[in-house]
C-alpha positions as CSV (number, residue, x, y, z in Angstrom):
1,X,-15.5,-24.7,41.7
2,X,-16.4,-22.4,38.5
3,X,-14.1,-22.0,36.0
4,X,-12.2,-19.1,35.0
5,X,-12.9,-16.8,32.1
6,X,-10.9,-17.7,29.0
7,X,-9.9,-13.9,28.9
8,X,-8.5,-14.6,32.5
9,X,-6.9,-17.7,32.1
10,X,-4.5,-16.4,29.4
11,X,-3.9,-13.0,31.2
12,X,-2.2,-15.8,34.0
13,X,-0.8,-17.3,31.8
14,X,0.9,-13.9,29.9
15,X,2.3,-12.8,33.6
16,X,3.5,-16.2,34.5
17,X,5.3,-16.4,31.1
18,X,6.4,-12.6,31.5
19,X,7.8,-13.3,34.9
20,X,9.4,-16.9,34.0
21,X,11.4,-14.4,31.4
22,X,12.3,-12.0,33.7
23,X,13.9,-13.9,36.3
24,X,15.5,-16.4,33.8
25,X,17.4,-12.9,32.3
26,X,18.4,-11.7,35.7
27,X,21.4,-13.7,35.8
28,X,22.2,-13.7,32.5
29,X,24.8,-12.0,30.8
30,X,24.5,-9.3,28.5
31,X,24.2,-10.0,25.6
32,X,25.3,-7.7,22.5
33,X,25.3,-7.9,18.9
34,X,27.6,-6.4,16.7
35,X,26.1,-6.1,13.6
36,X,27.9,-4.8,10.3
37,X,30.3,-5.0,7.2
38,X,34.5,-5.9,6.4
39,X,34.9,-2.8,9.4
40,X,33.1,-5.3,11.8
41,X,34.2,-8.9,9.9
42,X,37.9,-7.7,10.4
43,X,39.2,-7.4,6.6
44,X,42.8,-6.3,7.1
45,X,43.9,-3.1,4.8
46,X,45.1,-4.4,1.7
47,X,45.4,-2.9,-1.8
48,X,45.2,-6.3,-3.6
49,X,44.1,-9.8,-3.4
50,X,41.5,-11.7,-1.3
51,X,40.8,-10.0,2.4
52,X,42.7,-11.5,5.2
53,X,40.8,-11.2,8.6
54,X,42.6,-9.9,12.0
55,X,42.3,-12.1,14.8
56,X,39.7,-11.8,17.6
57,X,41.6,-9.8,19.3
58,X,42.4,-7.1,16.5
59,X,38.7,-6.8,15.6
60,X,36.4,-3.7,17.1
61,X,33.6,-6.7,18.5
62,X,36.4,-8.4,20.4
63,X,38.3,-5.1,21.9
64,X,35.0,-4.5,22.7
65,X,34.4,-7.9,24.3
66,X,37.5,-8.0,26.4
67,X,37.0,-4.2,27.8
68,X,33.4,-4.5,28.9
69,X,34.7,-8.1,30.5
70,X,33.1,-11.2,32.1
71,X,29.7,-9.9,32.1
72,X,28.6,-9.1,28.5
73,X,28.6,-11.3,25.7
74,X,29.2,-9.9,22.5
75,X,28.3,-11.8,19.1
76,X,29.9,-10.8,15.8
77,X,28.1,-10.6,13.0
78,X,30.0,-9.1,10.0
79,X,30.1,-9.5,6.2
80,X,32.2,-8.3,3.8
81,X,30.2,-6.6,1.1
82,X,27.3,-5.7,3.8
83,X,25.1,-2.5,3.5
84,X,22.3,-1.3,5.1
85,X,19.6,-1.8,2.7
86,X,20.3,-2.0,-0.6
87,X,18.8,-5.2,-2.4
88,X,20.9,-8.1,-3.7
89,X,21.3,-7.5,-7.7
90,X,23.0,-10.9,-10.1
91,X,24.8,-12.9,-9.5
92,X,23.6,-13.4,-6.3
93,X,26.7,-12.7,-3.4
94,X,28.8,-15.7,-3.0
95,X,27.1,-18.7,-0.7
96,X,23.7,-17.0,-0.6
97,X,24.6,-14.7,2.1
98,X,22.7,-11.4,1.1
99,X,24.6,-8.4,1.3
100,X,21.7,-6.5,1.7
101,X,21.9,-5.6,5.8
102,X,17.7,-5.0,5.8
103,X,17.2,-8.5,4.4
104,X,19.9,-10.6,6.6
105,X,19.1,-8.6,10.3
106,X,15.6,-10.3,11.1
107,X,17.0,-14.1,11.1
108,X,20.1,-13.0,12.8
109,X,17.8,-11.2,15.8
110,X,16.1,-14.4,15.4
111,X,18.9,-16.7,15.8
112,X,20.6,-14.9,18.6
113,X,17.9,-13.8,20.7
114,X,17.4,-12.4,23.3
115,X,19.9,-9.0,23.3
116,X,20.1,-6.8,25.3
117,X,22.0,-4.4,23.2
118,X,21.7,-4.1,19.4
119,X,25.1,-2.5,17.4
120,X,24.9,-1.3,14.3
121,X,28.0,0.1,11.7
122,X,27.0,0.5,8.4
123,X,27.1,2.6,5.3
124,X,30.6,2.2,4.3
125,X,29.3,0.5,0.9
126,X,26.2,2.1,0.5
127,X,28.4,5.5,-0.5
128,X,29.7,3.4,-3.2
129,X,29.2,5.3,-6.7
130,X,27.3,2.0,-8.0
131,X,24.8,2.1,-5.7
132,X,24.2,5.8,-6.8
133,X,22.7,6.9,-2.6
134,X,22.6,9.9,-1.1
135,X,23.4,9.8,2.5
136,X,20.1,11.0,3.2
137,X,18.7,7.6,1.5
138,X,21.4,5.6,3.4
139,X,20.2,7.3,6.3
140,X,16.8,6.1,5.7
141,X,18.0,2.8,5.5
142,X,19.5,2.7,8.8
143,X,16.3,4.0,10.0
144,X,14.4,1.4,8.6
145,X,17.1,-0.9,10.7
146,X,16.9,0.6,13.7
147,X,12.3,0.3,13.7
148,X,13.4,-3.7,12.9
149,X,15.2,-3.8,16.1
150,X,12.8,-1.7,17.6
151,X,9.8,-3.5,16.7
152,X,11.1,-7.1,17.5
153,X,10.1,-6.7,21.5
154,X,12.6,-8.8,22.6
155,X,12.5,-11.4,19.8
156,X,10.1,-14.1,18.8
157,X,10.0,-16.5,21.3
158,X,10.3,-14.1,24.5
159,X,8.2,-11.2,26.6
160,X,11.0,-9.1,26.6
161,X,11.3,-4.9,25.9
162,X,12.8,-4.7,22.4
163,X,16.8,-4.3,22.6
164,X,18.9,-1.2,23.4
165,X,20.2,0.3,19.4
166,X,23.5,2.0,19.0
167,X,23.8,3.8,15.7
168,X,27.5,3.9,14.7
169,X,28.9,5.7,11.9
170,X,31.5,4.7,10.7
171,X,35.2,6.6,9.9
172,X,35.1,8.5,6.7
173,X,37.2,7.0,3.9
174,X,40.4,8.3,3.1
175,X,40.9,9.9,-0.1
176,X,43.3,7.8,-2.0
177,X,46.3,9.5,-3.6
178,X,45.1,8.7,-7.2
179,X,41.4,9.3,-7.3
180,X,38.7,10.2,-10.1
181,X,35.5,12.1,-9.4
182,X,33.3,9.1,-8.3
183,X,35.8,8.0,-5.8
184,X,35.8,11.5,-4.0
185,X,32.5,12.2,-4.2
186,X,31.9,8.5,-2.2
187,X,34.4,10.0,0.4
188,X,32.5,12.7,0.5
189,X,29.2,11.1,1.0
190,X,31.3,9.1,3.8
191,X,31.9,12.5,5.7
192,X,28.2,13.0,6.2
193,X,27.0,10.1,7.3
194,X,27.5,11.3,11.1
195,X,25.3,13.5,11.2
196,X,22.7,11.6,9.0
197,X,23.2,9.2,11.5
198,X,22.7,11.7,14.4
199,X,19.8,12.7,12.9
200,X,18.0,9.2,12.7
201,X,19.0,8.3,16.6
202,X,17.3,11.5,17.6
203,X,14.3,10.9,15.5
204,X,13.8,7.0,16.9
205,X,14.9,8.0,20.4
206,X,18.3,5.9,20.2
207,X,21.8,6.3,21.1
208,X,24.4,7.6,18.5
209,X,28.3,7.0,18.5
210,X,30.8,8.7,15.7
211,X,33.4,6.2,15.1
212,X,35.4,9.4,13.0
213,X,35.6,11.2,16.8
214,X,38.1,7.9,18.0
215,X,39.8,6.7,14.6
216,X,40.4,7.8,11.7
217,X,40.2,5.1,8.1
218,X,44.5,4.5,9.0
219,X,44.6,1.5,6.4
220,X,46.3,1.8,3.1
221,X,43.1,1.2,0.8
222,X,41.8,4.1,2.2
223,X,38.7,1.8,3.7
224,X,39.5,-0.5,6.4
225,X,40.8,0.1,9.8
226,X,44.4,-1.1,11.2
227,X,44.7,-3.3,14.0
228,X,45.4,-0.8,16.4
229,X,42.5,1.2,15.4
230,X,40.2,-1.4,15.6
231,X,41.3,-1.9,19.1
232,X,40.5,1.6,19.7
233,X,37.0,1.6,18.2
234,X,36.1,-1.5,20.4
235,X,37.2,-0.1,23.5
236,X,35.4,3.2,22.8
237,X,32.0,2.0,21.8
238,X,32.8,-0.9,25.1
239,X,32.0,2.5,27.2
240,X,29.2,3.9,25.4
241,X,27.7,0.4,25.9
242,X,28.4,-0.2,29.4
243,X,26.6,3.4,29.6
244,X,23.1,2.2,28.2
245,X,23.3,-1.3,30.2
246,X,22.6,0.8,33.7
């Protein structure tokens, strides 16, 4: 009996492994990751002292969890002090975590593979005045996000299409009642990230959701989201992701 053709043995080999993928994911949940800053992580308003975090619960990713139910599996992944690409400056963050959103998403992909659905909320700290970023550069950044997710086809080990992105921008900040010129014109680098945003899901052909439609920034440092607002959040972006699992 003749052998087969190198060229044709791994061609088998590709389908069999592209089929052993498919049917494995059929009964699967879907899975989704949340990926994003103190918004996502939970941080509880507070005008001083260290963040406390909202329960499960309380937090957009598990509102979010509990709407979409028994079938979807969400995974947080949220850091305090996150942005979408800026690069880590010294000290280093605390624990070695980097803060920059570009350098920490390709392990996490990595780790938590496959997804089916790929959430991002970021830019919250980017409009801060030290970072000195237009929202047109932050918007870049989110780009350059969105091609990581894109180009991962399903993630290292698996024949997979690359996840599903959801761009989320996230509430404007509220303009404190004493503020100087730095800390309104951050606010008002907040205010445009939408359409930024809008922009860059158009341009990479994925789907866009304005957090500042839902919620407003309720809590009383002007940046982070009540309980009842998170709640709110999750349960609105739940829809717009049980939308793009059909």
């Amino acid at each position: 009996m003749s052998r087969l053709p190198r060229n044709a043995l791994a061609m088998m080999l590709l389908v069999a492994a592209v089929f052993v993928t498919m049917t494995a994911r059929a009964d699967e949940l879907k899975r989704v990751l949340a990926f994003g800053d103190s918004l996502t992580w939970g941080a509880q308003p507070a005008k001083h002292g260290k963040l406390k975090r909202l329960p499960v619960s309380g937090r957009w990713p598990g509102a979010m969890q509990a709407a979409l139910g028994k079938d979807y599996a969400v995974t947080e992944e949220g850091l305090n002090g996150r942005t979408v690409d800026v690069p880590d400056g010294k000290p280093q963050p605390p624990n070695g975590e980097s803060l920059d959103g570009s350098a920490a998403l390709p392990g996490i992909l990595a780790r938590g593979e496959p997804f089916d659905i790929v959430v991002i909320m970021l830019g919250s700290n980017d409009v801060n005045p030290q970072y000195d970023r237009t929202p047109a550069r932050i918007a870049e950044g989110m780009d350059k996000l969105v091609r990581m997710v894109k180009d991962m086809h399903g993630g290292v080990t698996t024949f997979d299409t690359s996840p599903k992105v959801l761009i989320v921008a996230p509430p404007p900040l509220a303009v404190p009642a004493v503020a100087n010129d730095a800390v309104v014109a951050a606010v008002d680098k907040s205010r445009q990230l939408a359409q930024a945003y809008a922009a860059v899901a158009a341009k990479e052909h994925v789907e866009f959701f304005d957090a500042g439609a839902v919620i407003q920034t309720d809590g009383v440092d002007g940046v982070h989201l009540s309980r009842g607002s998170q709640q709110a959040l999750g349960r609105a972006i739940a829809e717009k992701v049980r939308a793009m699992s059909k």
